[in-house]
DSSP file (Angstrom, degrees, kcal/mol; ACC not computed):
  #  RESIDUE AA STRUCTURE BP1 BP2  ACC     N-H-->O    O-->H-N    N-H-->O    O-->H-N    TCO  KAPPA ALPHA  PHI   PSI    X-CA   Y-CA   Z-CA
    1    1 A X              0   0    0      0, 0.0    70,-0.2     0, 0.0     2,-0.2   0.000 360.0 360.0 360.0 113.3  -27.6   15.6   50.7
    2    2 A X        -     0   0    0     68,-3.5    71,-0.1    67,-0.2    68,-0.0  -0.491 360.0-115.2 -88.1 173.0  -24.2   17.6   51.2
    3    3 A X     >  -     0   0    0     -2,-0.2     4,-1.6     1,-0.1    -1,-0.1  -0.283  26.5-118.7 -82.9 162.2  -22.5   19.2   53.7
    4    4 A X  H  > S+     0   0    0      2,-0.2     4,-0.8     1,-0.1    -1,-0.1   0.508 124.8  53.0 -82.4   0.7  -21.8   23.2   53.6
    5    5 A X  H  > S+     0   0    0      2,-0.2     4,-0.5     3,-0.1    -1,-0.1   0.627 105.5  43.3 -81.2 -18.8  -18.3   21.6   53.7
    6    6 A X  H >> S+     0   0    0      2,-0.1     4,-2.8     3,-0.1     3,-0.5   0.814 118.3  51.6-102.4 -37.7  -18.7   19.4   50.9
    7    7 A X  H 3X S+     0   0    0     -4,-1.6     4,-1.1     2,-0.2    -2,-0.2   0.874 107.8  52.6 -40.8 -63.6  -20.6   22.8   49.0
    8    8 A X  H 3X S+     0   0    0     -4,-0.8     4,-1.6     1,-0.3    -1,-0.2   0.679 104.3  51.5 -92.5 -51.8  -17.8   24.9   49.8
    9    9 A X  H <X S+     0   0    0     -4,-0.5     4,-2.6    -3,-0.5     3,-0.4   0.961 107.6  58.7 -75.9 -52.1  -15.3   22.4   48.1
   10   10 A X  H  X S+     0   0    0     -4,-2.8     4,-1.3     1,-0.2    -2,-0.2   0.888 110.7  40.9 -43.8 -28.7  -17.7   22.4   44.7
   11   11 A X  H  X S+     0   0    0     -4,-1.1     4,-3.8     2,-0.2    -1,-0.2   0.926 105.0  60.3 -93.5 -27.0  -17.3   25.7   44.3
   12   12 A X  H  X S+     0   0    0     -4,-1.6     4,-3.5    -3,-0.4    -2,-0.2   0.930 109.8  48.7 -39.8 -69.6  -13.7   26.0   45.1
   13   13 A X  H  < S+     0   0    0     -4,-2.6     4,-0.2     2,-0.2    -1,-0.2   0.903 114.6  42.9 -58.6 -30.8  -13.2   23.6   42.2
   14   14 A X  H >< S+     0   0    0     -4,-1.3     3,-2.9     2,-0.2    -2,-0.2   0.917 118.8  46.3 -55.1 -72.0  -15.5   25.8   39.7
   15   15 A X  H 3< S+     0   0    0     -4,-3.8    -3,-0.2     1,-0.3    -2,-0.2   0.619 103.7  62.4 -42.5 -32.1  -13.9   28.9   41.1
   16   16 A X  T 3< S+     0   0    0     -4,-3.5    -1,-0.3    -5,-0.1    -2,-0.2   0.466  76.7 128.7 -78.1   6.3  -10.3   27.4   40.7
   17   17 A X    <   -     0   0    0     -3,-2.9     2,-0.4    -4,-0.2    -3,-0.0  -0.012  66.3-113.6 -47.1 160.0  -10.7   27.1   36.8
   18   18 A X        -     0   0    0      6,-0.0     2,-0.6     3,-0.0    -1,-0.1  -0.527  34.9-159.9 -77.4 139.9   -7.8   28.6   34.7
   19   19 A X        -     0   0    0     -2,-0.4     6,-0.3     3,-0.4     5,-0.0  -0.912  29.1-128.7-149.1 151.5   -9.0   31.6   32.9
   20   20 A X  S    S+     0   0    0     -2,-0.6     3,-0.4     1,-0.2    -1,-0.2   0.658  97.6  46.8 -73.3 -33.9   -7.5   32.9   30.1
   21   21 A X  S    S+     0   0    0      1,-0.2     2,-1.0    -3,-0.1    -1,-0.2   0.998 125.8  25.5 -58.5 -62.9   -7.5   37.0   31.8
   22   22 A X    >   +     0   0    0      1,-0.1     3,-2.3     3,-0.1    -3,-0.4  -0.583  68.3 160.0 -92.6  76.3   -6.4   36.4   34.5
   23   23 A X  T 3  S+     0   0    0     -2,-1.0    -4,-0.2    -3,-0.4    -1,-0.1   0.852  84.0  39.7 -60.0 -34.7   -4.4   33.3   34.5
   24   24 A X  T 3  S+     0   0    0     -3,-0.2    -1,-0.3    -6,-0.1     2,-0.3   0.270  84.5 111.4 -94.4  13.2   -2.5   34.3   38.2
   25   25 A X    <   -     0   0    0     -3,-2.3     2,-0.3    -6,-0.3    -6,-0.2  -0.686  58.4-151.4 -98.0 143.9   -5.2   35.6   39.8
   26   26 A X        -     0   0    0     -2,-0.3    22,-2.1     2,-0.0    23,-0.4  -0.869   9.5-161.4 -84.9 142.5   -6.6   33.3   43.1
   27   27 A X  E     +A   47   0A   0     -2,-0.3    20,-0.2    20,-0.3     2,-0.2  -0.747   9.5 179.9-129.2 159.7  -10.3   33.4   44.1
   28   28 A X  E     -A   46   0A   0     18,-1.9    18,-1.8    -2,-0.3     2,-0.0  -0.783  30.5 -95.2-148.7 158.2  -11.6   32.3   47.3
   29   29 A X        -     0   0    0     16,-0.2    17,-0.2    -2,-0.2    16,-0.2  -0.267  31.8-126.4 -73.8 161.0  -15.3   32.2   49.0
   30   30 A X        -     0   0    0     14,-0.5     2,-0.6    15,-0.1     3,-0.5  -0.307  22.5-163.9 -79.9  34.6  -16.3   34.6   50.8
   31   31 A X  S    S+     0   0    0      1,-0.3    14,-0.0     2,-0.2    -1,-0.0   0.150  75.3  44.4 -46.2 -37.7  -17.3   33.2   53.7
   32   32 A X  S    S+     0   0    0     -2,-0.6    -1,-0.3     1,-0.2    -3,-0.0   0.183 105.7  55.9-119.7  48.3  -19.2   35.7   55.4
   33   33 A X  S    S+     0   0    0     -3,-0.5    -1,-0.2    11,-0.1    -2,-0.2   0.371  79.1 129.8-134.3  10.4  -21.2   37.0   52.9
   34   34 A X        -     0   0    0     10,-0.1     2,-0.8     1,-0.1     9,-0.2  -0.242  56.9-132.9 -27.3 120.7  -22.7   33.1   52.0
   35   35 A X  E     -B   42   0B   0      7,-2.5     7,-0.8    -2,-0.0     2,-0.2  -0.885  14.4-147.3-101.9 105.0  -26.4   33.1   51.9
   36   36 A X  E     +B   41   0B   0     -2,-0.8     2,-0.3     5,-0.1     5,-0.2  -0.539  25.4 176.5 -79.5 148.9  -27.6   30.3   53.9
   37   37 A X  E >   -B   40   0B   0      3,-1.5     3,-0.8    -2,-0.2    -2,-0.0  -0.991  42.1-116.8-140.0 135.4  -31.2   28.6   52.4
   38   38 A X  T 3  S+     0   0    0     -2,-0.3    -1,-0.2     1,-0.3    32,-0.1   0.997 123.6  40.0 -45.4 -55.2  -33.5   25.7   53.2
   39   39 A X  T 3  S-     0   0    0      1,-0.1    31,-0.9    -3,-0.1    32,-0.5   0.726 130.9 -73.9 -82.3 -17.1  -32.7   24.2   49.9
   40   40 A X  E <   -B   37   0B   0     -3,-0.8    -3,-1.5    29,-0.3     2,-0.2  -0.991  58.5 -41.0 165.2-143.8  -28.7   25.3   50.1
   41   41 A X  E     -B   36   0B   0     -2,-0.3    27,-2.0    -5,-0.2     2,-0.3  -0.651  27.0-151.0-118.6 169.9  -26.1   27.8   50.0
   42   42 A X  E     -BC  35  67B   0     -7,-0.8    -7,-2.5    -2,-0.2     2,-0.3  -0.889  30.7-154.9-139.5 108.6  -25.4   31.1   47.5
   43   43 A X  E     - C   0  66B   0     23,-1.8    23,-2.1    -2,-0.3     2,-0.5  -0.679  16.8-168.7 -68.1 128.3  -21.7   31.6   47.4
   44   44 A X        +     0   0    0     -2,-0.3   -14,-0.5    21,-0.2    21,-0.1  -0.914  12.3 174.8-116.5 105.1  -19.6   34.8   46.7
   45   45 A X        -     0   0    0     -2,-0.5   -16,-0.2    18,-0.3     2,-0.2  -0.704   6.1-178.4-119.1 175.6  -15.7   34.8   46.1
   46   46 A X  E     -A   28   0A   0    -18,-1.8   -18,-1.9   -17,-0.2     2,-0.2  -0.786  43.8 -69.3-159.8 175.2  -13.1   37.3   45.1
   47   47 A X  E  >  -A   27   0A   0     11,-0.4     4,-0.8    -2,-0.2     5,-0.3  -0.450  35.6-133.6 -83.0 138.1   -9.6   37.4   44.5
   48   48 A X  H  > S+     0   0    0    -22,-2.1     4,-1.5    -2,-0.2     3,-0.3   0.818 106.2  61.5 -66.1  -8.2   -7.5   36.8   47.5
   49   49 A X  H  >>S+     0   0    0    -23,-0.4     4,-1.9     1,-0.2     5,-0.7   0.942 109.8  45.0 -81.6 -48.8   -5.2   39.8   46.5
   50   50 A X  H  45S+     0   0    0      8,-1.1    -1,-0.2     1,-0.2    -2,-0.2   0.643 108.1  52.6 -67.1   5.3   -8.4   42.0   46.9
   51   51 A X  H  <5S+     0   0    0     -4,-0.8    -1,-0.2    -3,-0.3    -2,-0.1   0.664 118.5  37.8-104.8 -46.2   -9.6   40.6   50.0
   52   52 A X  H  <5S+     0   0    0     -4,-1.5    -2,-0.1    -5,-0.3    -3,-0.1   0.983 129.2  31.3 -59.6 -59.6   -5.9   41.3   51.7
   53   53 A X  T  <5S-     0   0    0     -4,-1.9    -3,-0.2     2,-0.1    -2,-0.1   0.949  91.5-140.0 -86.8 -64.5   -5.1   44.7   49.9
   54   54 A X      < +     0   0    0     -5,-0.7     2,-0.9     1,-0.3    -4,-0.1   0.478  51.1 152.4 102.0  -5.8   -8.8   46.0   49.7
   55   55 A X    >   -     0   0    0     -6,-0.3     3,-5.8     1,-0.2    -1,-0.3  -0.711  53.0-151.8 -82.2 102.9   -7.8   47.3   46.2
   56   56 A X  G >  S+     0   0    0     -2,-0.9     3,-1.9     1,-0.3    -1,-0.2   0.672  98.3  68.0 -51.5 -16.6  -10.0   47.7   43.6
   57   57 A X  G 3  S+     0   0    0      1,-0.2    -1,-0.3    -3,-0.0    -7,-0.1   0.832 104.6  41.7 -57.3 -28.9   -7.0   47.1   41.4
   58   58 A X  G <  S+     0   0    0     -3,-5.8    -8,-1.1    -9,-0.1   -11,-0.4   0.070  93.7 110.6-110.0  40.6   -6.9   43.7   42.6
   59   59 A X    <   -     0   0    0     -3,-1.9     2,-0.4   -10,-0.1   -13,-0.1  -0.715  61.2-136.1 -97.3 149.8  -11.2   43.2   42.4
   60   60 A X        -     0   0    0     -2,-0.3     2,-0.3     3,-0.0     3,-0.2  -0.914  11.4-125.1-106.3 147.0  -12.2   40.9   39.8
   61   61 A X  S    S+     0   0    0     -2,-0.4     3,-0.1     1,-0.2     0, 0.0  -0.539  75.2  15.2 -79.2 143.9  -15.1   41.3   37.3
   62   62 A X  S    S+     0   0    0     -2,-0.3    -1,-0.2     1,-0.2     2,-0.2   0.930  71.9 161.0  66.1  76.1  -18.2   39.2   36.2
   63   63 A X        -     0   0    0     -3,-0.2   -18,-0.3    16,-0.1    -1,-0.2  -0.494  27.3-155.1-126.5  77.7  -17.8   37.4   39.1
   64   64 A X        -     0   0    0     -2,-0.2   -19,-0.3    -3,-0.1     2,-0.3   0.163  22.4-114.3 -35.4-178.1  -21.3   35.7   39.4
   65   65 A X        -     0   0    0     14,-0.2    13,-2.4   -21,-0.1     2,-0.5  -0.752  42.4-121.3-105.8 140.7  -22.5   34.6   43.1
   66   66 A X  E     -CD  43  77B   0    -23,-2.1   -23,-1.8    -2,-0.3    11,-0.2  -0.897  10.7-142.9 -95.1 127.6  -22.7   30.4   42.8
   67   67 A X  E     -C   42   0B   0      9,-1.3     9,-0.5    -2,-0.5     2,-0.4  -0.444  24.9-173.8 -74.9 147.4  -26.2   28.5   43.5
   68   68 A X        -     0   0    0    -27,-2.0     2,-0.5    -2,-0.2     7,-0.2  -0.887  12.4-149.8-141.8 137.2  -25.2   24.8   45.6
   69   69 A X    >>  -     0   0    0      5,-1.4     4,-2.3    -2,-0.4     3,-2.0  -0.911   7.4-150.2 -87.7  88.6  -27.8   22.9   46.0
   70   70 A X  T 34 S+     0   0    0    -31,-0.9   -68,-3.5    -2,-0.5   -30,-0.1   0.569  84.1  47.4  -3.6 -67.6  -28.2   20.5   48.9
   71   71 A X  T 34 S+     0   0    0    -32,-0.5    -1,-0.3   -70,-0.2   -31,-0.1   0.594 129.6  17.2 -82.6 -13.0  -29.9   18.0   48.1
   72   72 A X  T <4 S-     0   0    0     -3,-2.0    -2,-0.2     2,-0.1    -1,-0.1   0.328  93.5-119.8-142.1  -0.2  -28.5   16.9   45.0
   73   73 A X     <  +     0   0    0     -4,-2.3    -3,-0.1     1,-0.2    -4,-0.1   0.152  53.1 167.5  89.3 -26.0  -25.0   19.0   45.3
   74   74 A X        -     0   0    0     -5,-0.2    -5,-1.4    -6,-0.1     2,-0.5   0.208  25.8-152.4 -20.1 127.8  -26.2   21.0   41.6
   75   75 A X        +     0   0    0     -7,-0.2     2,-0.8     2,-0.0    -7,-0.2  -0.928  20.8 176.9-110.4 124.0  -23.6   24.0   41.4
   76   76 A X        -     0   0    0     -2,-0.5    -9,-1.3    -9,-0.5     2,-0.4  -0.857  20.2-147.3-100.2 151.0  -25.6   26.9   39.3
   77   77 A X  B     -D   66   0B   0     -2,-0.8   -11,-0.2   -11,-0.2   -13,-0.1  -0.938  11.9-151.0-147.7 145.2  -23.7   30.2   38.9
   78   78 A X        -     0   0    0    -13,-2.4     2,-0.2    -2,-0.4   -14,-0.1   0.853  24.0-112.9 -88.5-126.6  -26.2   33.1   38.8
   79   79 A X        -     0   0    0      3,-0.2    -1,-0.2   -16,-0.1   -14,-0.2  -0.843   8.0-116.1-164.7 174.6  -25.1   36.2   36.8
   80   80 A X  S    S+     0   0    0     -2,-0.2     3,-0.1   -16,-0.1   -18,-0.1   0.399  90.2  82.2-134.4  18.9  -24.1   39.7   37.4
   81   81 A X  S    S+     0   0    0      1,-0.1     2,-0.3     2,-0.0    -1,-0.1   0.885  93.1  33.9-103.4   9.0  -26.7   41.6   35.7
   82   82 A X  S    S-     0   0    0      1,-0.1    -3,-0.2     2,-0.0     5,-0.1  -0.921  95.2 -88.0-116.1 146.0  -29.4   41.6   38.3
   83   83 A X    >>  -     0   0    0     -2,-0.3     4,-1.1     1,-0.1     3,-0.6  -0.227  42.0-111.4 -70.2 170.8  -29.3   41.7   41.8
   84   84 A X  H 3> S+     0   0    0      1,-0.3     4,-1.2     2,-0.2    -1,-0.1   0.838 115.7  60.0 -46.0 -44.0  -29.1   38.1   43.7
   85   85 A X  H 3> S+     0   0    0      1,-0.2     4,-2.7     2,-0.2    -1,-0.3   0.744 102.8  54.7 -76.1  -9.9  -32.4   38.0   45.2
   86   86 A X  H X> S+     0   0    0     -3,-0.6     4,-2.0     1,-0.2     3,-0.7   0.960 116.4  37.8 -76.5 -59.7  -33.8   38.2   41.4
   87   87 A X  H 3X S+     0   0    0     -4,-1.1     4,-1.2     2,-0.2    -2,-0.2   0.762 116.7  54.0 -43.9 -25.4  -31.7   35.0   40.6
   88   88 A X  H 3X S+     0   0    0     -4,-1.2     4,-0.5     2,-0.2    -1,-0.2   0.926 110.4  46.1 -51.5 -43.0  -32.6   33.6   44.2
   89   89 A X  H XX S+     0   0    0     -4,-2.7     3,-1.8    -3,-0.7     4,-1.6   0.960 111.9  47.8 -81.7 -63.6  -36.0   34.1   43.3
   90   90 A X  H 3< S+     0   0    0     -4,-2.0    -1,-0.2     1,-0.3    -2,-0.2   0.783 111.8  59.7 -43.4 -45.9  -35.6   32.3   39.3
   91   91 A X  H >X S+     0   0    0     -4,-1.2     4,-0.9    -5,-0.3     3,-0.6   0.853 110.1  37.2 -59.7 -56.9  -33.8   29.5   41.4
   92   92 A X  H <X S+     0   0    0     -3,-1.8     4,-1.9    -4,-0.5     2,-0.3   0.777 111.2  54.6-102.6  -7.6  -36.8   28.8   43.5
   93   93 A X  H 3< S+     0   0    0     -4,-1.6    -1,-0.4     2,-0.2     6,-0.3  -0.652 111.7  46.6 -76.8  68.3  -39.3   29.2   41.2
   94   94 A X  H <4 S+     0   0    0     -3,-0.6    -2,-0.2    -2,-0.3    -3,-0.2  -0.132 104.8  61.3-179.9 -36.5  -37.7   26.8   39.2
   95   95 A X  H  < S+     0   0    0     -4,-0.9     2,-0.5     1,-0.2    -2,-0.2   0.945 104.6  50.8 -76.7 -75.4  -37.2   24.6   42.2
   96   96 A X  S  < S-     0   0    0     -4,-1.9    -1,-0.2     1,-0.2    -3,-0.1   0.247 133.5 -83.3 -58.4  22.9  -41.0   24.4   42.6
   97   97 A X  S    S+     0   0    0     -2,-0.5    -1,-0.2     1,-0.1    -2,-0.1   0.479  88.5 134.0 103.3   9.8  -41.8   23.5   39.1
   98   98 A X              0   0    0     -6,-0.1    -4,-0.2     1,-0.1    -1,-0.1   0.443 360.0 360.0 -55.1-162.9  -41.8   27.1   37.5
   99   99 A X              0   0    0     -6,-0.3    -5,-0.2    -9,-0.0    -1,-0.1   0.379 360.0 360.0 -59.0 360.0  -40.1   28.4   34.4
């Protein structure tokens, strides 16, 4: 079982890969748009220059929402062509022995 502190830090390391468009840009969670769950959290980040500025010039793209799991610390990341609750929903049917 992890913490939403120990969650927080897993995605923080996904999020902090380098990637190859935007090599300077920083991401950070989003803290208060986290979707708390029995089974764990659904994380949201953006770039810290849009967060400050509020400028879509500094928004990032394809920037999926992240699954954490609780119980066993599993990081998914979702997708962006459906809304969350459809990926919430594949995530917990999935959890209960579904597709």
């Amino acid at each position: 079982m992890i913490t939403l502190e120990e969650a927080k830090k897993r995605v923080r390391v996904e999020i902090s890969k380098p990637d190859l468009h935007s090599p300077d840009m920083v991401l950070e969670i989003v803290d208060e748009a986290t979707i708390e769950k029995k089974w764990g959290w659904v994380f949201f980040y953006d770039s810290v220059a849009h967060m400050r500025s509020g400028d879509i010039k500094d928004a990032i793209a394809g920037n999926a929402p992240i699954i954490v799991n609780r119980a066993n610390g599993e990081l998914v990341i979702t997708g962006t062509a459906w809304p969350i609750e459809k990926y919430i929903e594949d995530y917990e049917t999935r959890l209960l022995g579904g597709v």
